[in-house]
ModelCIF file with pLDDT and N, C-alpha, C, O atoms, coordinates in Angstrom:
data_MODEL
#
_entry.id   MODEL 
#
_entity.id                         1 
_entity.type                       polymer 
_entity.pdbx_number_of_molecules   1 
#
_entity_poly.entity_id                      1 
_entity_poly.type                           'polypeptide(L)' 
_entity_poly.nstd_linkage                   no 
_entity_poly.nstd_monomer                   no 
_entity_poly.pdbx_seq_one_letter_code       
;(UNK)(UNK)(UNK)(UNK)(UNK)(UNK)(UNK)(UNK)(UNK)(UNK)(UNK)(UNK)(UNK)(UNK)(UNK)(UNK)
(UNK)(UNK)(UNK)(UNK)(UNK)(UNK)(UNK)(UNK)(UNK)(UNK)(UNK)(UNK)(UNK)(UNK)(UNK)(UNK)
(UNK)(UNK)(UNK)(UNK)(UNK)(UNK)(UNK)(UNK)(UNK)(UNK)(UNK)(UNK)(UNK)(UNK)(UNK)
;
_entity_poly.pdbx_seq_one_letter_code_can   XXXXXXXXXXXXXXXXXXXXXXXXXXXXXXXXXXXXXXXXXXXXXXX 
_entity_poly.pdbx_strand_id                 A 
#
loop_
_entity_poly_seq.entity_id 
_entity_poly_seq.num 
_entity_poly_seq.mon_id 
_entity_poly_seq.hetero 
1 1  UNK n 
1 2  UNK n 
1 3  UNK n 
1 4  UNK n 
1 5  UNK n 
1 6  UNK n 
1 7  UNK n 
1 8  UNK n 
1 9  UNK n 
1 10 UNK n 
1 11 UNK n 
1 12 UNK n 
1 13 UNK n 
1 14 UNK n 
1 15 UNK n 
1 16 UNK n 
1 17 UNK n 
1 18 UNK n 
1 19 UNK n 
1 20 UNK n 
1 21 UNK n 
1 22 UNK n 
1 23 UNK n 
1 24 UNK n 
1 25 UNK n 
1 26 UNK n 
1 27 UNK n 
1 28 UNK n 
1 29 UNK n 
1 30 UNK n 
1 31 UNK n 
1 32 UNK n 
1 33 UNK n 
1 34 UNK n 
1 35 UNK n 
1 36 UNK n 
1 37 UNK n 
1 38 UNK n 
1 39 UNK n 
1 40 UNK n 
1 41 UNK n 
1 42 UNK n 
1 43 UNK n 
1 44 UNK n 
1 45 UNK n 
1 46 UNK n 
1 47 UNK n 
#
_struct_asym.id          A 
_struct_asym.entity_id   1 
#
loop_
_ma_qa_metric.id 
_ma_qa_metric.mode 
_ma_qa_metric.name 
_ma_qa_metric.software_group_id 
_ma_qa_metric.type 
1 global pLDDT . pLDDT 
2 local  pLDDT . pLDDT 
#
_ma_qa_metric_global.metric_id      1 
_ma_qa_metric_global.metric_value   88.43 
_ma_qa_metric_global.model_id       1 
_ma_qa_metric_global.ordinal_id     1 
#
loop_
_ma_qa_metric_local.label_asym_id 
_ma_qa_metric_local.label_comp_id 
_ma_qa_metric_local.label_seq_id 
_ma_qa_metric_local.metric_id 
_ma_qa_metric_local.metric_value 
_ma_qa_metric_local.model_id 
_ma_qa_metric_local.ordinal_id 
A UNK 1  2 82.00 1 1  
A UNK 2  2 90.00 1 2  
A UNK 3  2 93.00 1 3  
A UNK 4  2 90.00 1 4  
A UNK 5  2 94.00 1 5  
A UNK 6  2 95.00 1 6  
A UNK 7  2 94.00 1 7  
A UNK 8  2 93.00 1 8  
A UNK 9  2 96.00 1 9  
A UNK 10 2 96.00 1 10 
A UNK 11 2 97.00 1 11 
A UNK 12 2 95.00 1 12 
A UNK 13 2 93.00 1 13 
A UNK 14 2 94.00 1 14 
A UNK 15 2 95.00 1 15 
A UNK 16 2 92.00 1 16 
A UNK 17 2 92.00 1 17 
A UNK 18 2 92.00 1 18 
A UNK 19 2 91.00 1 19 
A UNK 20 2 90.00 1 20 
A UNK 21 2 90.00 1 21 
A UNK 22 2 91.00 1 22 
A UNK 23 2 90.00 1 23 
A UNK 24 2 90.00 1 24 
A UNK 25 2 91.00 1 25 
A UNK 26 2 93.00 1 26 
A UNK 27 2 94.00 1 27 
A UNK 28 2 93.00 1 28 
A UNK 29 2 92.00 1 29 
A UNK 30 2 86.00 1 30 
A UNK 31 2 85.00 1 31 
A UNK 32 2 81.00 1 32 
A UNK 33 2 83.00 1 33 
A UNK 34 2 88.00 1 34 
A UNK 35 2 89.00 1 35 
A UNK 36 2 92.00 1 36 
A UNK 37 2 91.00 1 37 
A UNK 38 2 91.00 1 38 
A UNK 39 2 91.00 1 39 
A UNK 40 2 89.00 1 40 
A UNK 41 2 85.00 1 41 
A UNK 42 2 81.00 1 42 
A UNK 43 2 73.00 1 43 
A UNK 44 2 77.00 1 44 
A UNK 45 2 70.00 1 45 
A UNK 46 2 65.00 1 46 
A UNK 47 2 61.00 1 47 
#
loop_
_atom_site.group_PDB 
_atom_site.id 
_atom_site.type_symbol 
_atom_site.label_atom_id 
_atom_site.label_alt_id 
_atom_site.label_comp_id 
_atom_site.label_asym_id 
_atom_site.label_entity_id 
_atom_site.label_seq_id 
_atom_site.pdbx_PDB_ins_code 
_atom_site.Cartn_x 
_atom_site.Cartn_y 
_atom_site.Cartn_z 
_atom_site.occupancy 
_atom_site.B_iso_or_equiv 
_atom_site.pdbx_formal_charge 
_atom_site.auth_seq_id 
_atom_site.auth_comp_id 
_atom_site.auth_asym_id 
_atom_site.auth_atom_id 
_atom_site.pdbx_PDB_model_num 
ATOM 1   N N  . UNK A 1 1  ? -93.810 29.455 -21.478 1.00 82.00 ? 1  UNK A N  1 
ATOM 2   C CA . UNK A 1 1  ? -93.309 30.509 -22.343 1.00 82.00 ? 1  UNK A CA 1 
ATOM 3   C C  . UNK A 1 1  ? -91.877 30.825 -21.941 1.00 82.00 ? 1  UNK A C  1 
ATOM 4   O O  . UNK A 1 1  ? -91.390 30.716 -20.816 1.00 82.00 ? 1  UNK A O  1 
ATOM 5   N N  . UNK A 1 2  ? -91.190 31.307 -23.252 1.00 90.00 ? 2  UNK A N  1 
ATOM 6   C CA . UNK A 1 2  ? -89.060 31.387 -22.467 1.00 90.00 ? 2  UNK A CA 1 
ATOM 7   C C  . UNK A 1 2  ? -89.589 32.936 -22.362 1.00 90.00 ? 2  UNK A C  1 
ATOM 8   O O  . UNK A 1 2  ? -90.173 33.775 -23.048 1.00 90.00 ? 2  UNK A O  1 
ATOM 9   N N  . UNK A 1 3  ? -89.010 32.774 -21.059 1.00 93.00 ? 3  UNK A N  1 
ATOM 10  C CA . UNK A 1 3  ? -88.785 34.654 -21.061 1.00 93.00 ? 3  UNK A CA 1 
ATOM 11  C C  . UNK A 1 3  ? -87.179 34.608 -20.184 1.00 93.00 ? 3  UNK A C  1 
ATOM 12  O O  . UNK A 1 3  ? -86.922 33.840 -19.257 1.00 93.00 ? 3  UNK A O  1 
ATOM 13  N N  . UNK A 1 4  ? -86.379 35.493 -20.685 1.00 90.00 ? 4  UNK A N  1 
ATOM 14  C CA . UNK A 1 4  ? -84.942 35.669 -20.177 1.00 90.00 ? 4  UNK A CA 1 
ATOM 15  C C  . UNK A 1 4  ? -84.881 35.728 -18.696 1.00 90.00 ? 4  UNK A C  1 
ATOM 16  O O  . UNK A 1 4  ? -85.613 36.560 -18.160 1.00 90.00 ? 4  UNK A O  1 
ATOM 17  N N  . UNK A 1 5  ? -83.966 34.821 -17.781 1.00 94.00 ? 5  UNK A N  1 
ATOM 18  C CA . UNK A 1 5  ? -83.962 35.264 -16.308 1.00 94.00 ? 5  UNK A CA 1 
ATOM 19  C C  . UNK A 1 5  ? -83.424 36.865 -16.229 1.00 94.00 ? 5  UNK A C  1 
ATOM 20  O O  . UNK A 1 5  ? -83.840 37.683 -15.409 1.00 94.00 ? 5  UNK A O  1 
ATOM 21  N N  . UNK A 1 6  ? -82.567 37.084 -17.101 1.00 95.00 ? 6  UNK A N  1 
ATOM 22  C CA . UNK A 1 6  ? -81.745 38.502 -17.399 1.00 95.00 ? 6  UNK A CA 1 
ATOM 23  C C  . UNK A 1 6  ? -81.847 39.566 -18.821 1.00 95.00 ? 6  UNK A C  1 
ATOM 24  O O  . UNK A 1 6  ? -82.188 39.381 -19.989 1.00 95.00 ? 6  UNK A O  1 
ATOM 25  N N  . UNK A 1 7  ? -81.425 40.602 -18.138 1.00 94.00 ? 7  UNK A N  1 
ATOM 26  C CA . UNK A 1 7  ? -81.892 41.559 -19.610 1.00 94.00 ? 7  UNK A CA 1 
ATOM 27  C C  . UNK A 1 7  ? -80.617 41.463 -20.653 1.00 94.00 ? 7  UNK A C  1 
ATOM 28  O O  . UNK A 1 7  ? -79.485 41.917 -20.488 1.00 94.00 ? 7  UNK A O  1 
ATOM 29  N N  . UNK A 1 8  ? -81.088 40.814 -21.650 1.00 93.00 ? 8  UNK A N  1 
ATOM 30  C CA . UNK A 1 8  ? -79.764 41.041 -22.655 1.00 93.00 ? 8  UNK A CA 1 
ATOM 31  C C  . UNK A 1 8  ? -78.909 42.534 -22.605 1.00 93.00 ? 8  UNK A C  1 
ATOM 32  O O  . UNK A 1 8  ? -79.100 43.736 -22.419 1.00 93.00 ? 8  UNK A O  1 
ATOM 33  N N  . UNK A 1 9  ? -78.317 41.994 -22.773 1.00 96.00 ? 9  UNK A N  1 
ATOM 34  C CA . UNK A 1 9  ? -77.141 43.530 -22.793 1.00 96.00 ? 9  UNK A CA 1 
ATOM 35  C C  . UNK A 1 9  ? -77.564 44.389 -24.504 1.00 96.00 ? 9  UNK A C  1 
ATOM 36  O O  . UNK A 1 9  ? -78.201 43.736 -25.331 1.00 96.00 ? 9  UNK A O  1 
ATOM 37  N N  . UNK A 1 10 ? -77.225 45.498 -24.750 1.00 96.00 ? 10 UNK A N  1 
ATOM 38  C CA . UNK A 1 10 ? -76.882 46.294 -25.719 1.00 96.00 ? 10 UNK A CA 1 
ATOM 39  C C  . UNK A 1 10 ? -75.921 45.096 -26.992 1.00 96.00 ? 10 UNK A C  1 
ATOM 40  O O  . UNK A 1 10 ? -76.196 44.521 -28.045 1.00 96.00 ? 10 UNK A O  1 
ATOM 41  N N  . UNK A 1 11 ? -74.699 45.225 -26.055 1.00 97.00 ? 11 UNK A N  1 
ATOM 42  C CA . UNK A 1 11 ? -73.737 44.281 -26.849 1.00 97.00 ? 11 UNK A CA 1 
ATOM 43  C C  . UNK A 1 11 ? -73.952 43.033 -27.473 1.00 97.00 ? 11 UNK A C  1 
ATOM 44  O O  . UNK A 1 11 ? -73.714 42.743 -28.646 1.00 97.00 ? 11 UNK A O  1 
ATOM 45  N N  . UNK A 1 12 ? -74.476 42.240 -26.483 1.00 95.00 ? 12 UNK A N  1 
ATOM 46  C CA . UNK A 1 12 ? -74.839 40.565 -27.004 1.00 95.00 ? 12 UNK A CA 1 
ATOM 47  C C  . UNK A 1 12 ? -76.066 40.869 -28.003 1.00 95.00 ? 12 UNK A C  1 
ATOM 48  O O  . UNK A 1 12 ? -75.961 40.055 -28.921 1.00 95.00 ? 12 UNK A O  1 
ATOM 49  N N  . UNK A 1 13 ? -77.370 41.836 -28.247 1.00 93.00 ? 13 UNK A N  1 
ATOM 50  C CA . UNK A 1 13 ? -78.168 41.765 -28.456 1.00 93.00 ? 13 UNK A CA 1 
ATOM 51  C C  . UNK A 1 13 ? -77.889 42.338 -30.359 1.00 93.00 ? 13 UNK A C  1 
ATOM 52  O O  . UNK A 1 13 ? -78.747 41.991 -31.170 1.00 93.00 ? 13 UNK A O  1 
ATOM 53  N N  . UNK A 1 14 ? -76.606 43.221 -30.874 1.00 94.00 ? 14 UNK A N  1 
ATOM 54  C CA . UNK A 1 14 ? -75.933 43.500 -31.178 1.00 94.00 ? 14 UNK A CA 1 
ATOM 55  C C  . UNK A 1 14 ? -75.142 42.901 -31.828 1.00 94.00 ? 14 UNK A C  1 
ATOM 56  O O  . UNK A 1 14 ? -74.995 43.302 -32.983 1.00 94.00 ? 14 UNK A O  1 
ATOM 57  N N  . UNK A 1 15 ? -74.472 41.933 -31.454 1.00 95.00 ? 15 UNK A N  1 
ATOM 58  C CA . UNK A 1 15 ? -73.478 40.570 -32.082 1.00 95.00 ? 15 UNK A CA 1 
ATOM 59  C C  . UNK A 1 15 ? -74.467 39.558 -32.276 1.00 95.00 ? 15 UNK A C  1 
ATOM 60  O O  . UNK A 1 15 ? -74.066 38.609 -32.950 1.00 95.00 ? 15 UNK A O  1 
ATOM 61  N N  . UNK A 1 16 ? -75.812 39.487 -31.818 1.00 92.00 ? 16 UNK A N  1 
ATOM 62  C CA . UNK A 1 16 ? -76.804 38.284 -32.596 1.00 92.00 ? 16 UNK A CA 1 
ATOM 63  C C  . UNK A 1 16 ? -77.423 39.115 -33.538 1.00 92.00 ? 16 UNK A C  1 
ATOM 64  O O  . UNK A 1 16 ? -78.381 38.575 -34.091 1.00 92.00 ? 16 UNK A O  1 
ATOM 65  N N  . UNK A 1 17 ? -77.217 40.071 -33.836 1.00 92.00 ? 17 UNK A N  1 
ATOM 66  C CA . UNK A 1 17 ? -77.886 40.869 -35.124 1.00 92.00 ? 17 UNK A CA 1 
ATOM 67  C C  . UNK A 1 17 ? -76.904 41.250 -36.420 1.00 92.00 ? 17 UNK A C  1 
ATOM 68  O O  . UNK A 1 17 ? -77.288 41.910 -37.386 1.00 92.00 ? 17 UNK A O  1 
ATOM 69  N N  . UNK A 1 18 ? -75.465 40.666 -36.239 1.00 92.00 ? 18 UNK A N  1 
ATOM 70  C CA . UNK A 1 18 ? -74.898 40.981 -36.935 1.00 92.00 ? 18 UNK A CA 1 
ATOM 71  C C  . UNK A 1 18 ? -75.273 40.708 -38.389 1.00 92.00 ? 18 UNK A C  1 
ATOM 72  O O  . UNK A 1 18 ? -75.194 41.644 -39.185 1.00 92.00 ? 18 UNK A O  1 
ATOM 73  N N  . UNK A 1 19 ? -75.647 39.590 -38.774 1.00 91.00 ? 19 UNK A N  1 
ATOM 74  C CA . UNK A 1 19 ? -76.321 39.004 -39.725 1.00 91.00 ? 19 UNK A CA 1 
ATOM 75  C C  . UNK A 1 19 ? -77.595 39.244 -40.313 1.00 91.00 ? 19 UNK A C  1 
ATOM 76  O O  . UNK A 1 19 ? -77.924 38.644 -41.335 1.00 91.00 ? 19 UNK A O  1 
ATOM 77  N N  . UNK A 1 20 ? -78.315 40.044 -39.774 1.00 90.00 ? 20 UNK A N  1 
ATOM 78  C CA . UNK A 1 20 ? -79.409 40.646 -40.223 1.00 90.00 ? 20 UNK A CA 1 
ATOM 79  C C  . UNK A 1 20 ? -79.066 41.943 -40.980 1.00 90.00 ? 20 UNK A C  1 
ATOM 80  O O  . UNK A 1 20 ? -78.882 42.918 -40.252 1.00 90.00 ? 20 UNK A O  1 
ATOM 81  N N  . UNK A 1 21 ? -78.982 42.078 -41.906 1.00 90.00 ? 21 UNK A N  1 
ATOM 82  C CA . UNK A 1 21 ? -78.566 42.904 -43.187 1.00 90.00 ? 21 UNK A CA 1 
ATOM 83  C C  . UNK A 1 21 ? -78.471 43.213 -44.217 1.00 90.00 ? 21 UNK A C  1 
ATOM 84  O O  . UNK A 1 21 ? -77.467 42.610 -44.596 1.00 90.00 ? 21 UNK A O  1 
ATOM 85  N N  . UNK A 1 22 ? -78.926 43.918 -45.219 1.00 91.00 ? 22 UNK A N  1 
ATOM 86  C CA . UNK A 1 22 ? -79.346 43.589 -46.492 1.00 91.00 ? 22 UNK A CA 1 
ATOM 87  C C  . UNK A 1 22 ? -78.111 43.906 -47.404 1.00 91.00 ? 22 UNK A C  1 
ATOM 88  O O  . UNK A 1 22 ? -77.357 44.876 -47.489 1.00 91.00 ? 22 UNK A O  1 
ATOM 89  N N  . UNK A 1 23 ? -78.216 42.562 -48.129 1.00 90.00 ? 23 UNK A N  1 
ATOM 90  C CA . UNK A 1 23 ? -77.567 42.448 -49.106 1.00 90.00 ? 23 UNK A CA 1 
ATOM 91  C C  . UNK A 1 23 ? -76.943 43.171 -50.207 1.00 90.00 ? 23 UNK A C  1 
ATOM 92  O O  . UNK A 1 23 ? -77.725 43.411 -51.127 1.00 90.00 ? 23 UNK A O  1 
ATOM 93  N N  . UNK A 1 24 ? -75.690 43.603 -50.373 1.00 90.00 ? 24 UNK A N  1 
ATOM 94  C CA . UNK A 1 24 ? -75.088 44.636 -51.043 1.00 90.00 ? 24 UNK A CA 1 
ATOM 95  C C  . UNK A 1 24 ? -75.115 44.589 -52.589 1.00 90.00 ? 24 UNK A C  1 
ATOM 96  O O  . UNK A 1 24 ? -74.817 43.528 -53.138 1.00 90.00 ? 24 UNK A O  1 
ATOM 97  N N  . UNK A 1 25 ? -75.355 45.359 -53.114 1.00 91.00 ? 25 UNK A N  1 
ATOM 98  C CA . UNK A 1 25 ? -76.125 45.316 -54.651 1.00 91.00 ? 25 UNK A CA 1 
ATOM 99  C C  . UNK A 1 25 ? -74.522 45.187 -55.253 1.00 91.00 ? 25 UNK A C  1 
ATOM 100 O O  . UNK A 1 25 ? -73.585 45.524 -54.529 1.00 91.00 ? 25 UNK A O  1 
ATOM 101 N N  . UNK A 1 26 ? -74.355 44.817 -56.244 1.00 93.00 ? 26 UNK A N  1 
ATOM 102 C CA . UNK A 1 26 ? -73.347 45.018 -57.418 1.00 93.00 ? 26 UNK A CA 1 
ATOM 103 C C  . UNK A 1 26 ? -74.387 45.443 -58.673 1.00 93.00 ? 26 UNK A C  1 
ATOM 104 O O  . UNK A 1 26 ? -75.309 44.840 -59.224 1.00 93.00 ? 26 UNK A O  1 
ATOM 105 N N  . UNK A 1 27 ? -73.661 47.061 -58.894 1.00 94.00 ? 27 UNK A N  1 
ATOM 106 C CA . UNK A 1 27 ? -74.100 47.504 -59.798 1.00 94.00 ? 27 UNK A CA 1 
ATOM 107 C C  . UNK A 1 27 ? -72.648 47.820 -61.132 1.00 94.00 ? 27 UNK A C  1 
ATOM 108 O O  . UNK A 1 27 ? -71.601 48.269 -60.667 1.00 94.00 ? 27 UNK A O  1 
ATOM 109 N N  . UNK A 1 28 ? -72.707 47.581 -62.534 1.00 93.00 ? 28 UNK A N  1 
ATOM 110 C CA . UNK A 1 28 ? -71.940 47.905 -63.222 1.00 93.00 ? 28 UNK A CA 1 
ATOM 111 C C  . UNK A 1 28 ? -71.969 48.706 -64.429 1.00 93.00 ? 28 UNK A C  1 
ATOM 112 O O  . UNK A 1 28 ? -72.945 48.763 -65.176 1.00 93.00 ? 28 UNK A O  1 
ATOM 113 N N  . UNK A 1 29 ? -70.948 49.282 -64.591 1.00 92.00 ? 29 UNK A N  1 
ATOM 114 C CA . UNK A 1 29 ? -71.323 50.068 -66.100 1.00 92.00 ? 29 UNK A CA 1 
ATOM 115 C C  . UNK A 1 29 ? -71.489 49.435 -67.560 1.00 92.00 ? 29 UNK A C  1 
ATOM 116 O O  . UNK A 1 29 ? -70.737 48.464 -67.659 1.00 92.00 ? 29 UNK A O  1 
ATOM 117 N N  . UNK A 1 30 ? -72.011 49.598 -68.385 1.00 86.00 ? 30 UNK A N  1 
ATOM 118 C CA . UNK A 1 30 ? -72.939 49.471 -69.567 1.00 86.00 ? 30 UNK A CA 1 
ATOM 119 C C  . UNK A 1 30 ? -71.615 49.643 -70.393 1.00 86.00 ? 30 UNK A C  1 
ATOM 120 O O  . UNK A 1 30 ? -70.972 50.604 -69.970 1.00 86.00 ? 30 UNK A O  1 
ATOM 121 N N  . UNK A 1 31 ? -70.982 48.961 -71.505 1.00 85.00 ? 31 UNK A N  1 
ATOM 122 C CA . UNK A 1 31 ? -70.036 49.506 -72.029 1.00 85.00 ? 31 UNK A CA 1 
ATOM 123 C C  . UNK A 1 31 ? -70.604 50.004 -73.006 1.00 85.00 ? 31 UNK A C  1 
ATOM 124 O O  . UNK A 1 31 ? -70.039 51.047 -73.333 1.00 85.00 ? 31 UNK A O  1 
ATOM 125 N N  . UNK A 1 32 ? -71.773 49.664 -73.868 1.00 81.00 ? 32 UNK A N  1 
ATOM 126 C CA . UNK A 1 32 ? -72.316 50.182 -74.852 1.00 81.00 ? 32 UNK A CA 1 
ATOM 127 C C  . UNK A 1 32 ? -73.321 51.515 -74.535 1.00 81.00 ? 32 UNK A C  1 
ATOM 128 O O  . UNK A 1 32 ? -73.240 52.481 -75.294 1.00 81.00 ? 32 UNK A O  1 
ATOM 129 N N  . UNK A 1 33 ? -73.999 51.534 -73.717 1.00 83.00 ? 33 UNK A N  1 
ATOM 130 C CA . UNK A 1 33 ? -74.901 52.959 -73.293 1.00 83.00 ? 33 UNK A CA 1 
ATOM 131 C C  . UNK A 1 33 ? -74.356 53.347 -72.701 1.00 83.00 ? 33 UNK A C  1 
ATOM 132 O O  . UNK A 1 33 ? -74.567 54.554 -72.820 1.00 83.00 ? 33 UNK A O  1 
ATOM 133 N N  . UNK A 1 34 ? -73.304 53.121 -71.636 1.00 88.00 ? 34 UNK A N  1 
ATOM 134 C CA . UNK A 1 34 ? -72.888 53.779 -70.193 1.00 88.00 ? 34 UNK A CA 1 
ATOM 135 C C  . UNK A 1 34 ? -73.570 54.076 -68.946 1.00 88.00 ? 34 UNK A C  1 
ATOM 136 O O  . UNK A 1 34 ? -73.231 54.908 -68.104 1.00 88.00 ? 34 UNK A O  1 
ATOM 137 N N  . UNK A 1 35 ? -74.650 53.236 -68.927 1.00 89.00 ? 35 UNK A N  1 
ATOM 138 C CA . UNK A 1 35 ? -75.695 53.261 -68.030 1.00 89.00 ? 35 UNK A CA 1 
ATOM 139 C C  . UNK A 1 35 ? -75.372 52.425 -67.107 1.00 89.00 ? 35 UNK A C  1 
ATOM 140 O O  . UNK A 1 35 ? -74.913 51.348 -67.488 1.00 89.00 ? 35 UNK A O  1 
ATOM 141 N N  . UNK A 1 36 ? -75.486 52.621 -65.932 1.00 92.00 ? 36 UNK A N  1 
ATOM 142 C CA . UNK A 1 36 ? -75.664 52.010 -64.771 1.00 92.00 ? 36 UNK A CA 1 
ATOM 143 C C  . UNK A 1 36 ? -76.304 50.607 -64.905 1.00 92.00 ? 36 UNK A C  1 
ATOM 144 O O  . UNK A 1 36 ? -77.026 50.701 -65.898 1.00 92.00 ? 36 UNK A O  1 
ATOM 145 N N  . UNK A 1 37 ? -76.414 49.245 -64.363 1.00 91.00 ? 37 UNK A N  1 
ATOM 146 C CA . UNK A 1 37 ? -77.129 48.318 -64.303 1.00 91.00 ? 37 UNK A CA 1 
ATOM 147 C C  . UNK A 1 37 ? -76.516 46.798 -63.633 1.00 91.00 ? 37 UNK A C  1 
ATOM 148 O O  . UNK A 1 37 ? -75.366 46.396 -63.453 1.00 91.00 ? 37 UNK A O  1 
ATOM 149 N N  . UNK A 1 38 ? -78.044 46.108 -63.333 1.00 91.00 ? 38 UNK A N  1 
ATOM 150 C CA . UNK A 1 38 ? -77.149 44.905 -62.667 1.00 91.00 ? 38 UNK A CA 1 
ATOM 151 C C  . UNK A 1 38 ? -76.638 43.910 -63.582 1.00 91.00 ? 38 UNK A C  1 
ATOM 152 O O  . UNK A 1 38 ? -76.895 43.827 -64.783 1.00 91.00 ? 38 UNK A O  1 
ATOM 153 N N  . UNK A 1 39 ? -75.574 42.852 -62.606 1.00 91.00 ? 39 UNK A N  1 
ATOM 154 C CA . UNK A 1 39 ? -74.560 42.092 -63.582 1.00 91.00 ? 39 UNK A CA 1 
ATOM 155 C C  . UNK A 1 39 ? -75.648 41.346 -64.134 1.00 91.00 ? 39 UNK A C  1 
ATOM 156 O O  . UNK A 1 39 ? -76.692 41.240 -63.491 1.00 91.00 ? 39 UNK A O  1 
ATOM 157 N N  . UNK A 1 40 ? -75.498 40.764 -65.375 1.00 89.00 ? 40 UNK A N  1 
ATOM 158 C CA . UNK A 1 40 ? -75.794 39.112 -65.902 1.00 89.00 ? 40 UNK A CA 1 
ATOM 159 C C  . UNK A 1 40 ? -77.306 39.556 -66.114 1.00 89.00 ? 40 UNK A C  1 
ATOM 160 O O  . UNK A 1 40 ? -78.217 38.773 -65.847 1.00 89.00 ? 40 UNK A O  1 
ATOM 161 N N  . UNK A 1 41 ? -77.579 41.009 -66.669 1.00 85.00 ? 41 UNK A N  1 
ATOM 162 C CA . UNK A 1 41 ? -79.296 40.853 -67.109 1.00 85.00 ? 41 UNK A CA 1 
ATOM 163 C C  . UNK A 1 41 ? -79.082 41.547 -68.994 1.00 85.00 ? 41 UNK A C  1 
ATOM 164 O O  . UNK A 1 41 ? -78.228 42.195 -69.598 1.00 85.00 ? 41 UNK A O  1 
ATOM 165 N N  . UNK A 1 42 ? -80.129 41.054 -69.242 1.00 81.00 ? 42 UNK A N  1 
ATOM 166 C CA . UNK A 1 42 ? -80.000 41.346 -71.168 1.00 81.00 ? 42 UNK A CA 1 
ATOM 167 C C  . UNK A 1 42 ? -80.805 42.704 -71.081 1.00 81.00 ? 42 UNK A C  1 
ATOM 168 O O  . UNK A 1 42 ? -81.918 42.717 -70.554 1.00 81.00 ? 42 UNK A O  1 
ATOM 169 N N  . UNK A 1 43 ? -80.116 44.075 -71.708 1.00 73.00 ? 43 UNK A N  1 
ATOM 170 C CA . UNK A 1 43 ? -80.909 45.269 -71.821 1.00 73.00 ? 43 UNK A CA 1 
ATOM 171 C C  . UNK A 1 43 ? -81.603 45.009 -73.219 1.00 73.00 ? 43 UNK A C  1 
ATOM 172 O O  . UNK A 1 43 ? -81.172 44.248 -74.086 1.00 73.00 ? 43 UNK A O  1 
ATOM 173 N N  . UNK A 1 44 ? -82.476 45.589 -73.270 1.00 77.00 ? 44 UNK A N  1 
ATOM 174 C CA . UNK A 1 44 ? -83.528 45.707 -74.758 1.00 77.00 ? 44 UNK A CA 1 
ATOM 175 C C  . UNK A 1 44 ? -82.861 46.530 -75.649 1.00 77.00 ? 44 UNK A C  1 
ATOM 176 O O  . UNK A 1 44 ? -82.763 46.202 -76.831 1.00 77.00 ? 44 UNK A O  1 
ATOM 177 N N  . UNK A 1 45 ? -82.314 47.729 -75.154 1.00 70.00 ? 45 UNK A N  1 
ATOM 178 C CA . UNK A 1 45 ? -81.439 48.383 -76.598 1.00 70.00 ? 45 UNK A CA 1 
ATOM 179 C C  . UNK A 1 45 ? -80.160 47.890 -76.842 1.00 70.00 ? 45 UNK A C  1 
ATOM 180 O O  . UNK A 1 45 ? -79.620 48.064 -77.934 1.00 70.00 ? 45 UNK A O  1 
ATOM 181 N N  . UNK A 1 46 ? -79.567 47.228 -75.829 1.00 65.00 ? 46 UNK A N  1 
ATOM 182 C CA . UNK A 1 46 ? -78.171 46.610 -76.644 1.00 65.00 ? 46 UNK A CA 1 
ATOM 183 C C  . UNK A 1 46 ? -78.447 45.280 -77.195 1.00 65.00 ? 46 UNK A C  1 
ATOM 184 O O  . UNK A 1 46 ? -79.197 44.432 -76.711 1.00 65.00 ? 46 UNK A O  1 
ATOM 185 N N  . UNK A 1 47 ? -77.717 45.195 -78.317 1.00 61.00 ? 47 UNK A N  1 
ATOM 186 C CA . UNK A 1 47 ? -78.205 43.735 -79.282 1.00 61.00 ? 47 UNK A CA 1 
ATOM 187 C C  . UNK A 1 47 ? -76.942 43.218 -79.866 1.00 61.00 ? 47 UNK A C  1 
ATOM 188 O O  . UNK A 1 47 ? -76.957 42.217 -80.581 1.00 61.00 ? 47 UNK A O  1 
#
């Protein structure tokens, strides 16, 4: 089994987590309702 000879630090443990993070939404405005929503989806009341 790996078990660390040493205790990771705060820091290193920290900079290998940088990448664990959720993904930032792009949300845009509606030019026809003015509603909030995400890019590149078809709303049912605009036609």
């Amino acid at each position: 089994m790996a078990v660390p000879k040493r205790r990771t630090s705060r820091h290193r443990k920290a900079k290998r987590r940088t990448h664990v993070k959720l993904p930032r939404v792009t949300i845009v405005k509606d030019e026809v309702t003015g509603e909030w929503k995400l890019p590149h989806r078809v709303d049912r009341d605009t036609k």
